[in-house]
C-alpha positions as CSV (number, residue, x, y, z in Angstrom):
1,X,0.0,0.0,0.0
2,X,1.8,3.5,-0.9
3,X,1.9,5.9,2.3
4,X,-0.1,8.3,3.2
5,X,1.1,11.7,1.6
6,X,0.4,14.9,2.6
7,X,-1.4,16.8,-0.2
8,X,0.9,19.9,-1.5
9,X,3.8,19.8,1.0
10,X,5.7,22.4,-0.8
11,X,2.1,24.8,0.1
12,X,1.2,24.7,3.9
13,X,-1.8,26.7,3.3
14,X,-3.2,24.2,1.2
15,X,-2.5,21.1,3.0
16,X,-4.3,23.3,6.0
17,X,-7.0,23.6,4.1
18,X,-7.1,20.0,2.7
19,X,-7.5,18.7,6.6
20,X,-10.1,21.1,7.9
21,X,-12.5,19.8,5.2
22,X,-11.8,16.4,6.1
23,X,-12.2,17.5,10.0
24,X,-15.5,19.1,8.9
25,X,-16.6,16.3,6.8
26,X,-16.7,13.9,10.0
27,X,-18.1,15.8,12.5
28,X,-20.9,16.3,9.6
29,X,-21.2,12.6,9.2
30,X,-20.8,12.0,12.7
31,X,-23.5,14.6,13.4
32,X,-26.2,13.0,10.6
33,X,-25.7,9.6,12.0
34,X,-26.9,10.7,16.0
35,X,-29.4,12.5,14.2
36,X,-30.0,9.0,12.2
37,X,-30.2,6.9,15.2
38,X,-32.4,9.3,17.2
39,X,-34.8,9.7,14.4
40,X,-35.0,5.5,14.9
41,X,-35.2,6.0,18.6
42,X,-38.2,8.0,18.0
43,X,-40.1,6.0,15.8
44,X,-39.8,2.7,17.7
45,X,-40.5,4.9,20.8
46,X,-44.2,5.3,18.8
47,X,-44.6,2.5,17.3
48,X,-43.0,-0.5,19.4
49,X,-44.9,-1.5,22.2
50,X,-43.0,-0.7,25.7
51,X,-42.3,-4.0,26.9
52,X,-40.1,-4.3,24.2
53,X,-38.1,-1.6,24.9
54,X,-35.7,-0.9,27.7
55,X,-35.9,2.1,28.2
56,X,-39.5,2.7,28.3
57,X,-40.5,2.5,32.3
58,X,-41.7,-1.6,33.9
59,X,-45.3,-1.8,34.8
60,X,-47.2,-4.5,35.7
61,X,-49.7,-3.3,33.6
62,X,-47.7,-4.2,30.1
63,X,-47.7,-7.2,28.7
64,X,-44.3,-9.9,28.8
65,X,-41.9,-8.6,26.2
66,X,-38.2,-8.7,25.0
67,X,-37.3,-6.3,27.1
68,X,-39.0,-7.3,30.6
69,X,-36.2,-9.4,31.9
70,X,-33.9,-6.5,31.4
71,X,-36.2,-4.2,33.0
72,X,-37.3,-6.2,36.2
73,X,-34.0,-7.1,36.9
74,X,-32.5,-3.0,37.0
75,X,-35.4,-2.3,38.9
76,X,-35.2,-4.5,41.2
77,X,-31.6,-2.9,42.0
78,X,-33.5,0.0,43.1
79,X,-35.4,-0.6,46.2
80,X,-37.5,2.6,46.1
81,X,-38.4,2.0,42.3
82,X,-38.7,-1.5,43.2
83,X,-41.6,-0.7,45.5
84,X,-43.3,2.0,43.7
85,X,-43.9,-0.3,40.7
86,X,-45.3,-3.0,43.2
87,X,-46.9,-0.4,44.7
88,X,-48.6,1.1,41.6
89,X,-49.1,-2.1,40.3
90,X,-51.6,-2.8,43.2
91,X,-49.6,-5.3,45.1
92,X,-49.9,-4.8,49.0
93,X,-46.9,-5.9,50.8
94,X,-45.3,-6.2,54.2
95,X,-41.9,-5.6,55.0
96,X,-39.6,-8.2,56.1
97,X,-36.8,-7.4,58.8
98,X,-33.0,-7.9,57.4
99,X,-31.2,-10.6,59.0
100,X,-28.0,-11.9,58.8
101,X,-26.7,-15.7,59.7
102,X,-23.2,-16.7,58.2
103,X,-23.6,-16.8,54.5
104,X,-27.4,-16.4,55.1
105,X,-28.6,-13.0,54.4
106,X,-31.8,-11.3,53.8
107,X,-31.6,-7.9,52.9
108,X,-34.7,-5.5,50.7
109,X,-37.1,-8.4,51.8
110,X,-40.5,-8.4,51.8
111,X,-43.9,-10.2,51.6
112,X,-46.5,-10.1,49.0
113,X,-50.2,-9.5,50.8
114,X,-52.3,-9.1,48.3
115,X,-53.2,-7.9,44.7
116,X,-52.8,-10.9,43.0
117,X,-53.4,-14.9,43.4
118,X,-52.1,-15.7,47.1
119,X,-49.3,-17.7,47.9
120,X,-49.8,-20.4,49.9
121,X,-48.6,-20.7,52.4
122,X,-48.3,-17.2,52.7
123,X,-45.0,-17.0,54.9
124,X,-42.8,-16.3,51.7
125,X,-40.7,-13.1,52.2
126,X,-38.4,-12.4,49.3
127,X,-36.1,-9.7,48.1
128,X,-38.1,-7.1,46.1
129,X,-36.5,-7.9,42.8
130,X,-38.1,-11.7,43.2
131,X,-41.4,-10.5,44.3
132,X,-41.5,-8.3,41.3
133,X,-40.9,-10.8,39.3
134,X,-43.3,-12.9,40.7
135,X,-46.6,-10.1,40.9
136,X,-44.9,-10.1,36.9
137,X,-45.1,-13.2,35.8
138,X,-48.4,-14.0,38.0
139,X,-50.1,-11.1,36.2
140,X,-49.3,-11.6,32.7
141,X,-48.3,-15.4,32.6
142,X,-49.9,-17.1,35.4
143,X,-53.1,-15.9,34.6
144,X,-53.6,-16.0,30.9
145,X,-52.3,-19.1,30.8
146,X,-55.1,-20.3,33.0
147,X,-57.6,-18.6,31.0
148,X,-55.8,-19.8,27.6
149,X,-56.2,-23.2,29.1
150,X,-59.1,-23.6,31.8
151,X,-61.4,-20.6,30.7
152,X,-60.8,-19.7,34.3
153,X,-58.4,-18.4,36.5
154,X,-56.0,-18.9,39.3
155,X,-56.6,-18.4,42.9
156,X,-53.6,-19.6,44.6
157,X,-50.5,-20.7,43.9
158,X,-49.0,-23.3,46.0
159,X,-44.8,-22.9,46.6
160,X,-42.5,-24.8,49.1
161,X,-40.8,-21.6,50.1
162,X,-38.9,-18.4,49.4
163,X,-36.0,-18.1,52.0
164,X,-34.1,-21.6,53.3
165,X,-30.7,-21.0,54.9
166,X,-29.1,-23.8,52.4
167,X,-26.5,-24.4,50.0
168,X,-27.6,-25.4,46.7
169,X,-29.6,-28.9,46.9
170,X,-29.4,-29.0,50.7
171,X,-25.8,-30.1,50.3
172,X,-22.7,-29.4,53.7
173,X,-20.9,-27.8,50.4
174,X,-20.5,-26.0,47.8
175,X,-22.7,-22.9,45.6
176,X,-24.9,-21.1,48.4
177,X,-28.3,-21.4,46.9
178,X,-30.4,-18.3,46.1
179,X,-32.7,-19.5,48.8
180,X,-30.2,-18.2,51.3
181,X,-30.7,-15.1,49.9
182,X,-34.2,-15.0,50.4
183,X,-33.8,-14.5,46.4
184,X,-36.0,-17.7,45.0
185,X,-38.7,-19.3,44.8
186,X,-40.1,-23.2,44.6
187,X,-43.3,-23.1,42.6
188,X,-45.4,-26.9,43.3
189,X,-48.5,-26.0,41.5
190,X,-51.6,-23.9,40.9
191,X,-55.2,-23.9,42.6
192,X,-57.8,-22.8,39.9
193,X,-61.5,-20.8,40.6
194,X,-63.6,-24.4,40.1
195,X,-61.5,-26.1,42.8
196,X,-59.2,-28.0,40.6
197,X,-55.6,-28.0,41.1
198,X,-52.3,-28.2,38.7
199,X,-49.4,-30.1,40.6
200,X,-45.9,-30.2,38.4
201,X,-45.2,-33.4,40.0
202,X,-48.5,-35.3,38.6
203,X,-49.0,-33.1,35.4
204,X,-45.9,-32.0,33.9
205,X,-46.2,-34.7,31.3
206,X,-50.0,-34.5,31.0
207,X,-51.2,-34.3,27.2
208,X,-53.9,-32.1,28.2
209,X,-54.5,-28.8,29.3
210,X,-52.8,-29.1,32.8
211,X,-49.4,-30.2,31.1
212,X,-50.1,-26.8,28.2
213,X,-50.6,-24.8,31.1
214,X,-47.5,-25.6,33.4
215,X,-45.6,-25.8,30.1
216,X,-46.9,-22.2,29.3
217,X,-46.1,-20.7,32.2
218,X,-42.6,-22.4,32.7
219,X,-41.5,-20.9,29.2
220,X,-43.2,-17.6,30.4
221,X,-41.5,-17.8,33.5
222,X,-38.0,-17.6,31.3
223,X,-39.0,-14.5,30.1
224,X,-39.4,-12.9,33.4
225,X,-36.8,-14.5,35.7
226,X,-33.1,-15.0,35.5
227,X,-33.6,-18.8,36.1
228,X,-35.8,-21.2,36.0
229,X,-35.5,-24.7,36.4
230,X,-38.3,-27.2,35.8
231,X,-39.1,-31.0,35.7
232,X,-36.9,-30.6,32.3
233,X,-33.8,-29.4,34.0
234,X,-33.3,-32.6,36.5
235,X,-35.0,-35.1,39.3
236,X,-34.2,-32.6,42.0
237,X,-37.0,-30.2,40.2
238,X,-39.8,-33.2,39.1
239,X,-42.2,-31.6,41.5
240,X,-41.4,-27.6,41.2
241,X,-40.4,-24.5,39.1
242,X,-37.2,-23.1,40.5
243,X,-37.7,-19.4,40.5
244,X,-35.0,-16.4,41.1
245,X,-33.4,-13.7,39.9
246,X,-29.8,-13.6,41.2
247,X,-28.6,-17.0,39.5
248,X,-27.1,-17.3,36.1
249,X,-29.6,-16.8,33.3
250,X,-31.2,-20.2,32.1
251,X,-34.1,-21.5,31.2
252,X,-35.0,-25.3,31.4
């Protein structure tokens, strides 16, 4: 490749010359493509619909999108906003003291009252992020699945806790688990209007609508929390949905 010359050496004036226009010609370029990509930022801001977007606000309210995981997760960083969005949501919610208890810690905890299908039993207190995500994926999973499916919906969803002072599987070592944390939760199944329940033990593998619906709201669940493990992932989870949002991100 020949070198880079300088245009006119012998004329200073005009090699001056040569590189303000180049100079000016990016910071034009530069200045059309912000312009570009804000024109873009505008239309989508219109015409996409906010739960696709990350910087439009998490509500309740909107539908599951691309974006939601994204969103609950930095709001659930922020206690205050945390709360507000529960709060404006319509969730009623106790808090729950921190506590502290070797690598056991419970920290922005609280406990989910009311405003949508009640946990049973109802001592679950979580971190705010989880019970976000939860009142989330309750709202706009949970519950059209179970209309999707039954024509009806839920009235109480059946878990076998929130906070555990373990290590992951119960084990003496290794990984603490997100239990410890007060930062998960183990779904077992789903108590619908007529009386009838859904267990993920006895109808994971159902060809009906009880295995649609846990199916649904597993894969819905993956588009909420940062894990979730299911009868798919491994024995240990043939009879719940693992839940949480301080793991590594997977879905199974």
């Amino acid at each position: 490749m020949a070198a880079y010359r300088v245009p006119h050496p012998d004329k200073p004036h005009i090699a001056h010359h040569a590189r303000r226009q180049t100079l000016a010609a990016r910071i034009v370029g530069f200045v059309l493509l912000w312009i570009l990509v804000a024109i873009m930022a505008l239309v989508a801001d219109r015409a996409i619909p906010g739960q696709h977007l990350p910087w439009k606000k998490l509500t309740l309210v909107d539908p599951v999108g691309a974006a939601t995981k994204v969103k609950a997760a930095r709001a659930g960083a922020d206690p205050a906003a945390c709360r507000a969005i529960l709060a404006a949501g319509g969730i009623d919610y106790a808090e729950t003291p921190a506590s502290s208890n070797n690598w056991c810690v419970v920290q922005d905890a609280l406990q989910i009252k009311s405003g949508m299908a009640p946990l049973k039993p109802a001592d679950a207190p979580m971190t705010c992020k989880e019970a976000l995500a939860v009142a989330l994926w309750e709202r706009q999973v949970v519950q059209a699945a179970a209309f999707a499916e039954f024509d009806q919906a839920v009235i109480g969803i059946d878990h076998y806790g929130s906070y555990s002072c373990r290590r992951i599987y119960g084990q003496t070592e290794g990984p603490v688990s997100e239990h410890a944390l007060a930062n998960a939760l183990d779904v077992a199944g789903f108590r619908l209007a007529d009386g009838t329940s859904v267990s993920v033990l006895n109808d994971w593998n159902d060809p009906g609508p009880k295995g649609n619906f846990l199916h649904r709201v597993r894969d819905g669940a993956c588009k909420v929390f940062l894990t979730v493990l299911s009868p798919d992932y491994n024995a240990e989870h043939a009879n719940h949905f693992h839940l949480d949002m301080g793991g590594w991100p997977k879905c199974s």
